[in-house]
LUMFIMAR-218994 format. One record per residue (C-alpha): residue number from 0; residue in three letters; x, y, z. Coordinates in Angstrom, 3 decimals. Example, Ala and Ser with C-alpha at 12.3 -4.5 7.8 and 13.67 -1.06 7.14 Angstrom:
LUMFIMAR-218994
<node><i>0</i><aa>Ala</aa><u>12.300</u><v>-4.500</v><w>7.800</w></node>
<node><i>1</i><aa>Ser</aa><u>13.670</u><v>-1.060</v><w>7.140</w></node>
//
This chain:
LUMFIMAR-218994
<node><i>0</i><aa>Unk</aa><u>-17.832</u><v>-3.175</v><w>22.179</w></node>
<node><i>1</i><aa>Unk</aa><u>-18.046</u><v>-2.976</v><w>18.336</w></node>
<node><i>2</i><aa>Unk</aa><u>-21.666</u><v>-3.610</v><w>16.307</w></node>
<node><i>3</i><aa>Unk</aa><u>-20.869</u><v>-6.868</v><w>15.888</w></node>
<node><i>4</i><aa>Unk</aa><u>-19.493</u><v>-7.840</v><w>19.207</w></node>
<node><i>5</i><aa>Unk</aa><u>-23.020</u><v>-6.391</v><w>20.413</w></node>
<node><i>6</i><aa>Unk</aa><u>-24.878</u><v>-8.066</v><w>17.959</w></node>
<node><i>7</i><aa>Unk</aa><u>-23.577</u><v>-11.464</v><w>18.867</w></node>
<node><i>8</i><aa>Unk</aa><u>-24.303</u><v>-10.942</v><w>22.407</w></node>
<node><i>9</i><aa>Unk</aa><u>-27.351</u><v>-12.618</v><w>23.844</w></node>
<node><i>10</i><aa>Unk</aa><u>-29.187</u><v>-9.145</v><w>25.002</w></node>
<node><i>11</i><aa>Unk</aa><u>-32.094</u><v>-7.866</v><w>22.965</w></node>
<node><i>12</i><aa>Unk</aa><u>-30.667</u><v>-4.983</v><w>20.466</w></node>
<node><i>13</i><aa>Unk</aa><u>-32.219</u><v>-1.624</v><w>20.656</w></node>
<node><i>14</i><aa>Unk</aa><u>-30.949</u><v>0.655</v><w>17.800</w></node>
<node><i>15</i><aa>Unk</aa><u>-32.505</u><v>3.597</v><w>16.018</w></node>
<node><i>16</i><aa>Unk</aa><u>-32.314</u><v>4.547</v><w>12.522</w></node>
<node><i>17</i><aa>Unk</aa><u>-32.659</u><v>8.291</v><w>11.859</w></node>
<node><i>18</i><aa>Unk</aa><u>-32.390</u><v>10.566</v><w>8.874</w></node>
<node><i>19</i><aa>Unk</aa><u>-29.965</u><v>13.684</v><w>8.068</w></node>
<node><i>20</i><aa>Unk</aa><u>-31.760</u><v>17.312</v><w>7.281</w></node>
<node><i>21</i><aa>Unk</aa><u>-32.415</u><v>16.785</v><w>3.706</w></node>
<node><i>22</i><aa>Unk</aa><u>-30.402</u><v>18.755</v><w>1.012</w></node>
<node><i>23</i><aa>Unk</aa><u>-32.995</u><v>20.971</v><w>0.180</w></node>
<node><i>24</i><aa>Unk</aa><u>-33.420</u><v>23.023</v><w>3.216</w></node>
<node><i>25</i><aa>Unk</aa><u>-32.384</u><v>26.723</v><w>3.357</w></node>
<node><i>26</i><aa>Unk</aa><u>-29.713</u><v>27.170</v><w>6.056</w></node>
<node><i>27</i><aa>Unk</aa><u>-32.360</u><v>28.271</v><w>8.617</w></node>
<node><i>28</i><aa>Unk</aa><u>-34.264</u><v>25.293</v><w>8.423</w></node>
<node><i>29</i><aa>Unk</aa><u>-31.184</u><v>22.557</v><w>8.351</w></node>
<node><i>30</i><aa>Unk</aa><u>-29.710</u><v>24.420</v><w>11.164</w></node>
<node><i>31</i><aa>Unk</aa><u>-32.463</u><v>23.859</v><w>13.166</w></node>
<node><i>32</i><aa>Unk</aa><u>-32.533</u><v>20.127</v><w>12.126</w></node>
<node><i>33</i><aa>Unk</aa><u>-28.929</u><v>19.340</v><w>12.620</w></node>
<node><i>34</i><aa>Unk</aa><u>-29.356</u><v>21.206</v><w>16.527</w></node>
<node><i>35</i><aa>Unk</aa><u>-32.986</u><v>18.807</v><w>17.080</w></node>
<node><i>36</i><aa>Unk</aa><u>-30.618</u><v>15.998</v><w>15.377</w></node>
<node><i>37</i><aa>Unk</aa><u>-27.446</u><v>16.450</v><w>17.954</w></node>
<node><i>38</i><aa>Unk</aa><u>-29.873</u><v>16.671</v><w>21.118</w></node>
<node><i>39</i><aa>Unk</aa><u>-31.517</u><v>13.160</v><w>19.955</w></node>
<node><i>40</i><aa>Unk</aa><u>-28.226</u><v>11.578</v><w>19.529</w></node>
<node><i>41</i><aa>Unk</aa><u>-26.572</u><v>12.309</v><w>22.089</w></node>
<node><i>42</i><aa>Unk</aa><u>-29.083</u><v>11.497</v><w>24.295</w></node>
<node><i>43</i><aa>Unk</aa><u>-29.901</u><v>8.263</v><w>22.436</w></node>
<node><i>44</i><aa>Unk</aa><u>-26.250</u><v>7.178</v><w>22.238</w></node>
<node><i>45</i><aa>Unk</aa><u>-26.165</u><v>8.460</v><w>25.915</w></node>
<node><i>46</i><aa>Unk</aa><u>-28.549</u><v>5.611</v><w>26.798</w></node>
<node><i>47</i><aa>Unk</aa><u>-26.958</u><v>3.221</v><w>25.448</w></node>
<node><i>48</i><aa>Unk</aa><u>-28.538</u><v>2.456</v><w>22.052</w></node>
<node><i>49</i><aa>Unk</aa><u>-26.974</u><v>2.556</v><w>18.786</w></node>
<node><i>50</i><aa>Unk</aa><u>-27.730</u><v>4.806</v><w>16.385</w></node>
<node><i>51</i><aa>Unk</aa><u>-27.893</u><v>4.562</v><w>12.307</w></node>
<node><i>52</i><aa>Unk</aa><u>-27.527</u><v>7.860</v><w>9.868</w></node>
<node><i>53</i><aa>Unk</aa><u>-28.816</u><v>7.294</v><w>6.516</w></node>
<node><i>54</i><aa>Unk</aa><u>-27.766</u><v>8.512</v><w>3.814</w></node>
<node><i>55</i><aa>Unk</aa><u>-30.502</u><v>9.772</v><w>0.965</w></node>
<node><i>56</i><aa>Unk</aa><u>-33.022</u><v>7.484</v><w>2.608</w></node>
<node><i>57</i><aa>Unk</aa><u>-35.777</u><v>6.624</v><w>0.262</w></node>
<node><i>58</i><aa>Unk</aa><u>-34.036</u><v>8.365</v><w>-2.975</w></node>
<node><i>59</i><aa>Unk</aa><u>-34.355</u><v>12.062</v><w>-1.128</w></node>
<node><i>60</i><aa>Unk</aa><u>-31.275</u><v>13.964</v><w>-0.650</w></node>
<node><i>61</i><aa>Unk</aa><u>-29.446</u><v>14.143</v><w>2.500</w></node>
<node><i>62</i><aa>Unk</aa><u>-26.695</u><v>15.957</v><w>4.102</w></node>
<node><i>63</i><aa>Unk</aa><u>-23.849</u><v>14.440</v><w>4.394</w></node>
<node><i>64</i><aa>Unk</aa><u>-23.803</u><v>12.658</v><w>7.686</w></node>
<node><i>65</i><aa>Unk</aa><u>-20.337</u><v>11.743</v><w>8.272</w></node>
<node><i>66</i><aa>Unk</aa><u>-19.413</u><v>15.411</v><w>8.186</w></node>
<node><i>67</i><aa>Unk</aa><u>-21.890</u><v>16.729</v><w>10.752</w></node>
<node><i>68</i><aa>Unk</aa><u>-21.582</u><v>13.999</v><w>13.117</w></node>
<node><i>69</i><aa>Unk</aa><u>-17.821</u><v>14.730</v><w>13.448</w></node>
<node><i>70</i><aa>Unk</aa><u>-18.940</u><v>18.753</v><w>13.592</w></node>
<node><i>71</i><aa>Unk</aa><u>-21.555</u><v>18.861</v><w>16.095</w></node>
<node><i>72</i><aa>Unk</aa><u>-20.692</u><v>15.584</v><w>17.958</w></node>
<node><i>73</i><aa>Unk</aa><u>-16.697</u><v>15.044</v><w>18.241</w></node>
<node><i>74</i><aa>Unk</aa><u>-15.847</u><v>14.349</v><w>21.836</w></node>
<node><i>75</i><aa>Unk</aa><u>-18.742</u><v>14.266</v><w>23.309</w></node>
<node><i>76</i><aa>Unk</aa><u>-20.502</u><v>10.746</v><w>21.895</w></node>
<node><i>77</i><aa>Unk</aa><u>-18.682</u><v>7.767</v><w>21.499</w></node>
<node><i>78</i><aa>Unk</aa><u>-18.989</u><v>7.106</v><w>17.559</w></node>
<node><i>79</i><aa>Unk</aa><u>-18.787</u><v>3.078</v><w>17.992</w></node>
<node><i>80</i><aa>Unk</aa><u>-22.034</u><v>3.601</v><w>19.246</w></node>
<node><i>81</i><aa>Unk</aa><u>-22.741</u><v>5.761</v><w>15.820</w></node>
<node><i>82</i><aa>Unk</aa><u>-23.453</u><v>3.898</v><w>12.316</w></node>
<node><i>83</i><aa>Unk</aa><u>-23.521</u><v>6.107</v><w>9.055</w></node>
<node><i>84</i><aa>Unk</aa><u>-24.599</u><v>4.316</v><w>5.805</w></node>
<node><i>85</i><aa>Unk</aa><u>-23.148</u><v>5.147</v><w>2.776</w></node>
<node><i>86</i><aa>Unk</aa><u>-24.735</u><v>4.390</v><w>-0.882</w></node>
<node><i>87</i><aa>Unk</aa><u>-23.541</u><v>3.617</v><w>-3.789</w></node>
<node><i>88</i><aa>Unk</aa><u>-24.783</u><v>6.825</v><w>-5.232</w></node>
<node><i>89</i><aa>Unk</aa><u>-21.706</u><v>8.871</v><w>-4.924</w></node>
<node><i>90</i><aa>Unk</aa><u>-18.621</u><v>9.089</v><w>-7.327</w></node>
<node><i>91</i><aa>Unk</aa><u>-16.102</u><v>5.783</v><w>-6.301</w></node>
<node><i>92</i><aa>Unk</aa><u>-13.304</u><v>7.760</v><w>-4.737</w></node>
<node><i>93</i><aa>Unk</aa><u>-15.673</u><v>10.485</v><w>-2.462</w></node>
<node><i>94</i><aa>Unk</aa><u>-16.973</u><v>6.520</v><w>-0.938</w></node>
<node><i>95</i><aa>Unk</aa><u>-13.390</u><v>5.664</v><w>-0.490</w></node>
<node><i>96</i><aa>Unk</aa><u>-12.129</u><v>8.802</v><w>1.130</w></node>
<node><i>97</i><aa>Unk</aa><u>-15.791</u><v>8.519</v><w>3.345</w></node>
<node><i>98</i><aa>Unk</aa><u>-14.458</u><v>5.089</v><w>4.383</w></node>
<node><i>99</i><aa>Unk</aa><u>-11.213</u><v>6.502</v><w>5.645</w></node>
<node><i>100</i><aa>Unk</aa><u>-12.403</u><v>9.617</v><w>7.076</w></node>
<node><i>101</i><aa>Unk</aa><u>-14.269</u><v>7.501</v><w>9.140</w></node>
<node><i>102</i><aa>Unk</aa><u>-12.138</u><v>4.973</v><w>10.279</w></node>
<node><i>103</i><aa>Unk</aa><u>-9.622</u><v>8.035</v><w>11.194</w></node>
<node><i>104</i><aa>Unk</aa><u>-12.642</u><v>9.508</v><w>13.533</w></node>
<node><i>105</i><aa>Unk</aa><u>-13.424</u><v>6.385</v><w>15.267</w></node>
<node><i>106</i><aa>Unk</aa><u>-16.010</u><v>5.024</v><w>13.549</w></node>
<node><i>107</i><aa>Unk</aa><u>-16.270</u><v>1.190</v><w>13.653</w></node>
<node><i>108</i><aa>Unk</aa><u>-18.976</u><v>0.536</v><w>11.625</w></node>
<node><i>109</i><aa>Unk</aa><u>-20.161</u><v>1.639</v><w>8.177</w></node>
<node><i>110</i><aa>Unk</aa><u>-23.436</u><v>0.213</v><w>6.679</w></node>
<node><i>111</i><aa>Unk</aa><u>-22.936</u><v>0.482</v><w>2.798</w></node>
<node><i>112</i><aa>Unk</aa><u>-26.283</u><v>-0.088</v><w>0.180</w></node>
<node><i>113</i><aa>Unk</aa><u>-26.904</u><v>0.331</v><w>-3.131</w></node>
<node><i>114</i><aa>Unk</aa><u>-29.349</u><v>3.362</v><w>-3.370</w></node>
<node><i>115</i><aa>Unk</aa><u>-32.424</u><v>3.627</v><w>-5.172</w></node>
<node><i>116</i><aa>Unk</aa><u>-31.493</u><v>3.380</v><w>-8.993</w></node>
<node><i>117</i><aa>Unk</aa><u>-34.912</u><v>5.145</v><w>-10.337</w></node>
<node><i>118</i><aa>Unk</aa><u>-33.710</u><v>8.592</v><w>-8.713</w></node>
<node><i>119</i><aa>Unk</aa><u>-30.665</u><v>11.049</v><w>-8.022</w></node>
<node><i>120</i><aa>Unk</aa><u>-27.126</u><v>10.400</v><w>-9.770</w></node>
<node><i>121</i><aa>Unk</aa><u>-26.361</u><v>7.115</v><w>-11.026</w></node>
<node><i>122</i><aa>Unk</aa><u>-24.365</u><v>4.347</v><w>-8.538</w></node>
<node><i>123</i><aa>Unk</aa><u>-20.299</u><v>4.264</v><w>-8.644</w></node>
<node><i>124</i><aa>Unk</aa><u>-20.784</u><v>0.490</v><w>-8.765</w></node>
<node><i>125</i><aa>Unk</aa><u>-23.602</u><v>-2.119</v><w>-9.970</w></node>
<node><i>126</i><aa>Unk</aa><u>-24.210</u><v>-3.406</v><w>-5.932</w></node>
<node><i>127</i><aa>Unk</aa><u>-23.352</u><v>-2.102</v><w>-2.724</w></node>
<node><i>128</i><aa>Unk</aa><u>-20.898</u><v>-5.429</v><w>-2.426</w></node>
<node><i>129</i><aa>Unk</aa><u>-18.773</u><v>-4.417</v><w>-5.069</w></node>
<node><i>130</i><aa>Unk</aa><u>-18.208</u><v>-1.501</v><w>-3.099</w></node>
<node><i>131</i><aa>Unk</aa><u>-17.748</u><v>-3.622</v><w>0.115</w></node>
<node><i>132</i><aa>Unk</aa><u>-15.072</u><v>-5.587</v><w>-1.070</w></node>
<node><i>133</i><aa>Unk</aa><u>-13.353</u><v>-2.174</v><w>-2.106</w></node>
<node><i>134</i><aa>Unk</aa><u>-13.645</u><v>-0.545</v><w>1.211</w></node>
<node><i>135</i><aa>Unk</aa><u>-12.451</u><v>-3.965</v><w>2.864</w></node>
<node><i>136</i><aa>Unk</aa><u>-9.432</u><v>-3.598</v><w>0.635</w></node>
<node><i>137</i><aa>Unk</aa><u>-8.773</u><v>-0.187</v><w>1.718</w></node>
<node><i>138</i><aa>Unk</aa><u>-10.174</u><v>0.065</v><w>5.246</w></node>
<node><i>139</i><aa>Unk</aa><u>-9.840</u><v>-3.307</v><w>6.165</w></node>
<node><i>140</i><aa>Unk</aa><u>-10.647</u><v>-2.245</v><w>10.077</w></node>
<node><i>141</i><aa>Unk</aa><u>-13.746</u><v>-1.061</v><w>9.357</w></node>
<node><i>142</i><aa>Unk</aa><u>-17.053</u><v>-3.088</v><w>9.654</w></node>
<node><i>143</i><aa>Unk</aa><u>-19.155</u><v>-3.441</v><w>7.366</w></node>
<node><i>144</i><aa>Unk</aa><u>-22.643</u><v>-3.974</v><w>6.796</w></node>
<node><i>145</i><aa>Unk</aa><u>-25.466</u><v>-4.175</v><w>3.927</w></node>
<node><i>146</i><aa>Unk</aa><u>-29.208</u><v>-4.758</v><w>3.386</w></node>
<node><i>147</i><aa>Unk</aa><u>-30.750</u><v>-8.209</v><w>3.478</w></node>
<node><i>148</i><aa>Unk</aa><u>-34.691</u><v>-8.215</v><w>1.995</w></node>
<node><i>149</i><aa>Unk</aa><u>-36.813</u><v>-10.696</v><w>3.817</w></node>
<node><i>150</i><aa>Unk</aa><u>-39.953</u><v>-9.738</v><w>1.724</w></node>
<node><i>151</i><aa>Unk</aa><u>-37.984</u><v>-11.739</v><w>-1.161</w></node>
<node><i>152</i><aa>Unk</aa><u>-37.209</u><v>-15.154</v><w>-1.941</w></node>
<node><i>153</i><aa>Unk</aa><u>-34.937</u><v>-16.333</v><w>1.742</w></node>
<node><i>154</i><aa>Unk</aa><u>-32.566</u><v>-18.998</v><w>0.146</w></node>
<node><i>155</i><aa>Unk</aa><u>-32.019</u><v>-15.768</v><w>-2.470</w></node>
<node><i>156</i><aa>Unk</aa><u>-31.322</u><v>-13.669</v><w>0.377</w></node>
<node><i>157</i><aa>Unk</aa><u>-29.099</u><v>-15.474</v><w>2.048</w></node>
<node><i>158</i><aa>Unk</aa><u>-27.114</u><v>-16.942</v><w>-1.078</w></node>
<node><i>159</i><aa>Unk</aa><u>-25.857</u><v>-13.144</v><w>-0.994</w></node>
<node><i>160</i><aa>Unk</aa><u>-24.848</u><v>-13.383</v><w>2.551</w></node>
<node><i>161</i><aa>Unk</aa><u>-22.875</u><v>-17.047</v><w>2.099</w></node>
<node><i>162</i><aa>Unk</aa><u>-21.432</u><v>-15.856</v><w>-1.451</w></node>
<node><i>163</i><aa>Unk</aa><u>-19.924</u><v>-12.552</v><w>-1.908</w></node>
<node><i>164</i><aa>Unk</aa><u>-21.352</u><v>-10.400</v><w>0.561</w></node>
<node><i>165</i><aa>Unk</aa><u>-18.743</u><v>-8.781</v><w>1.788</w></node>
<node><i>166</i><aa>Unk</aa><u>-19.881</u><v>-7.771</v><w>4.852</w></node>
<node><i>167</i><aa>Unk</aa><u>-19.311</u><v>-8.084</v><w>8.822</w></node>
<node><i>168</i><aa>Unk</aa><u>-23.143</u><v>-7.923</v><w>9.638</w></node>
<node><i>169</i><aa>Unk</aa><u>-26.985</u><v>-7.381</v><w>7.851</w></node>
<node><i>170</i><aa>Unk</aa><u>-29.781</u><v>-5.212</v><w>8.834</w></node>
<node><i>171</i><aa>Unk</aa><u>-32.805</u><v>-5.518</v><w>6.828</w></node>
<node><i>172</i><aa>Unk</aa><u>-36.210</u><v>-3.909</v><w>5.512</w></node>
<node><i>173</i><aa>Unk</aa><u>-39.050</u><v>-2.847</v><w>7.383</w></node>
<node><i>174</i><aa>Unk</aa><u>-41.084</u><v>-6.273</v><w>9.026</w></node>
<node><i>175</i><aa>Unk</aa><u>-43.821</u><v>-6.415</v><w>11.452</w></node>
<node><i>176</i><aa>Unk</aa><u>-45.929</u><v>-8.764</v><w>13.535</w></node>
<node><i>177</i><aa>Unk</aa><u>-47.655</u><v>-9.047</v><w>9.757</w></node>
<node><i>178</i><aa>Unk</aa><u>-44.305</u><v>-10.595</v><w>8.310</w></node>
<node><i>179</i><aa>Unk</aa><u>-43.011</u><v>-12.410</v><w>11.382</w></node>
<node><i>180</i><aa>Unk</aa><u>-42.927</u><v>-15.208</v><w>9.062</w></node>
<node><i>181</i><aa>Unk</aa><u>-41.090</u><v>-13.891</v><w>6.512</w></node>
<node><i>182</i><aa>Unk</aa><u>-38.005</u><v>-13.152</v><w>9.106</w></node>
<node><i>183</i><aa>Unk</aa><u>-38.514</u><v>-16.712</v><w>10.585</w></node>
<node><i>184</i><aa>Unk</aa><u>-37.970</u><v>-17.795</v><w>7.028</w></node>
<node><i>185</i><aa>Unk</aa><u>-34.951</u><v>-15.964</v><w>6.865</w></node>
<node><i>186</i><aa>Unk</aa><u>-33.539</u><v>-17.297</v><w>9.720</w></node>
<node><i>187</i><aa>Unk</aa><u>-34.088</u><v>-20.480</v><w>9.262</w></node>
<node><i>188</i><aa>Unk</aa><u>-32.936</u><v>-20.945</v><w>5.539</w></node>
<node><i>189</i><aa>Unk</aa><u>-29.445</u><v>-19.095</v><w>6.944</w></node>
<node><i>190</i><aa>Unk</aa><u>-28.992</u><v>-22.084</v><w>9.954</w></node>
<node><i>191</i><aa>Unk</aa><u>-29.454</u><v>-24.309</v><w>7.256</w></node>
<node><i>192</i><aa>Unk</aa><u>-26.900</u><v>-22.903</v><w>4.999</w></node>
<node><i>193</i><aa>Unk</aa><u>-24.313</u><v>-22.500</v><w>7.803</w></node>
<node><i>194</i><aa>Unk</aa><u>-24.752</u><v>-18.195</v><w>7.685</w></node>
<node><i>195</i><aa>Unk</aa><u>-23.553</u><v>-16.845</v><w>11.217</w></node>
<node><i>196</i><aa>Unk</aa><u>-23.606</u><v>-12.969</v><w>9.773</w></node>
<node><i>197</i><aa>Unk</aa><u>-25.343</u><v>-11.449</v><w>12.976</w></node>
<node><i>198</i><aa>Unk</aa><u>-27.943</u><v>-9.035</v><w>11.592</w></node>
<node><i>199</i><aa>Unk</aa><u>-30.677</u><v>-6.902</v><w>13.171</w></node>
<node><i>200</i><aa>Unk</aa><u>-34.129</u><v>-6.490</v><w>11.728</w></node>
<node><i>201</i><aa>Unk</aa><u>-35.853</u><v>-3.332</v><w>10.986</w></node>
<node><i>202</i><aa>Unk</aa><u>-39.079</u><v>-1.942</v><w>12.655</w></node>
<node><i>203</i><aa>Unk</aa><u>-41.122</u><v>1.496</v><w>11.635</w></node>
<node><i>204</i><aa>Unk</aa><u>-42.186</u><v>3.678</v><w>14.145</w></node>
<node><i>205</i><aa>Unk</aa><u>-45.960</u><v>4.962</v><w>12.838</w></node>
<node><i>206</i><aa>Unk</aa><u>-45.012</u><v>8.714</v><w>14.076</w></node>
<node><i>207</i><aa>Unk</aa><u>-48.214</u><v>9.484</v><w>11.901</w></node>
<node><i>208</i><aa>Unk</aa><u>-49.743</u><v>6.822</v><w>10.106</w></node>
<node><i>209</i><aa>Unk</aa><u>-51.803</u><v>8.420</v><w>7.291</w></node>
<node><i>210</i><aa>Unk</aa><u>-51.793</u><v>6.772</v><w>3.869</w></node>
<node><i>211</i><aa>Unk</aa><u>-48.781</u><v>8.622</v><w>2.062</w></node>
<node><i>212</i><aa>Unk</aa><u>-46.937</u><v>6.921</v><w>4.348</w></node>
<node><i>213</i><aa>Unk</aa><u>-47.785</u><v>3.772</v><w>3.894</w></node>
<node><i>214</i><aa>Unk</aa><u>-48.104</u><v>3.998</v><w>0.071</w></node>
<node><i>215</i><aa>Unk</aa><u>-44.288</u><v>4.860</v><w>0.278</w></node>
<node><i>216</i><aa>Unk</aa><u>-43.229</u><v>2.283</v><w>2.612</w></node>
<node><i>217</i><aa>Unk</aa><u>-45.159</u><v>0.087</v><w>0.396</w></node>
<node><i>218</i><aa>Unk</aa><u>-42.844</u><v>0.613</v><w>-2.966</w></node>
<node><i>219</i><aa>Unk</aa><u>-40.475</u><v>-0.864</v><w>-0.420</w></node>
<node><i>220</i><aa>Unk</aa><u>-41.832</u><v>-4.400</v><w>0.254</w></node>
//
């Protein structure tokens, strides 16, 4: 069962979003993040769940996901169960080439965003569904995925998803029981407009909820 077979399906969704080593750790210290990384996914995807590599989450450098996953994991998980995203913050044909690579490793899903603008190297493309409808071109059995805000205007939001989205399914920012409303709203402007992109909705797991972590989630919202 692909994403978005499982995403249509009536059962509640339980998927987990987690990050790569970043780029700036010395090869002690991203080895020992990768090895914590493989133990969590295969368990995770072991259970059942679906899990989501970013990629430079929150404009810090990452490693590259696709290329570890297929490392330390190859024949051992099932990678339909496994969702990299890819920015836009790479050069054009390196997003291509990740689009093949992993369609070739079986790899059903790809989640594909824009990136932060105000750090790192500059996108390939203006918006993530530019690149979308390039990867559709070339990898046409992939699916693919992008971000949907609900903490912005909703018939905004889902103009993108009814117009040129480019895209198989959404997943979107962080919302809690403190913006329930604002993912009703959602909803309900896309029944109106006809919008059956399934799409999953983020939650954030307080691991340690001190105030640098909310005044970073908060540039977010």
């Amino acid at each position: 069962m692909s994403l978005v077979e499982r995403l249509r399906s009536p059962e509640p969704l339980v998927g987990l979003e987690l990050r790569p080593p970043r780029s700036d750790l010395d090869s002690s210290g991203s080895m020992d993040a990768w090895i914590d990384m493989r133990h969590a996914v295969r368990r995770l995807a072991g259970e059942g769940h679906w899990v989501f590599l970013t990629d430079s989450a929150v404009g810090q450098a990452e490693e590259e996901n696709l290329g570890h996953l297929v490392a330390n994991l190859e024949g051992e998980v099932d990678f339909v169960r496994l969702v990299p995203f890819l920015t836009c913050k790479h050069p054009l044909e390196y997003c291509l080439l990740y689009a093949e690579r992993a369609a070739s490793r079986g790899f059903r899903s790809l989640t594909v965003v824009g990136g932060d603008r105000d750090v790192g190297p500059p996108r390939c493309v203006d918006h993530a569904y530019l690149l979308r409808e390039k990867i559709e071109r070339r990898v046409p059995e992939l699916e693919l995925g992008g971000w949907v805000n609900p903490h912005r205007d909703a018939e905004e939001q889902v103009g993108y998803l009814a117009e040129a989205f480019h895209g198989d399914y959404f997943l979107t920012q962080v919302v809690s029981h403190h913006s329930a409303n604002r993912a009703e709203a959602l909803l309900r402007e896309a029944k109106r407009r006809g919008v059956e992109i399934p799409g999953a909705f983020g939650v954030f797991y307080y691991r340690s909820a001190n105030p640098a972590t909310l005044e970073r989630l908060a540039e977010f919202f």
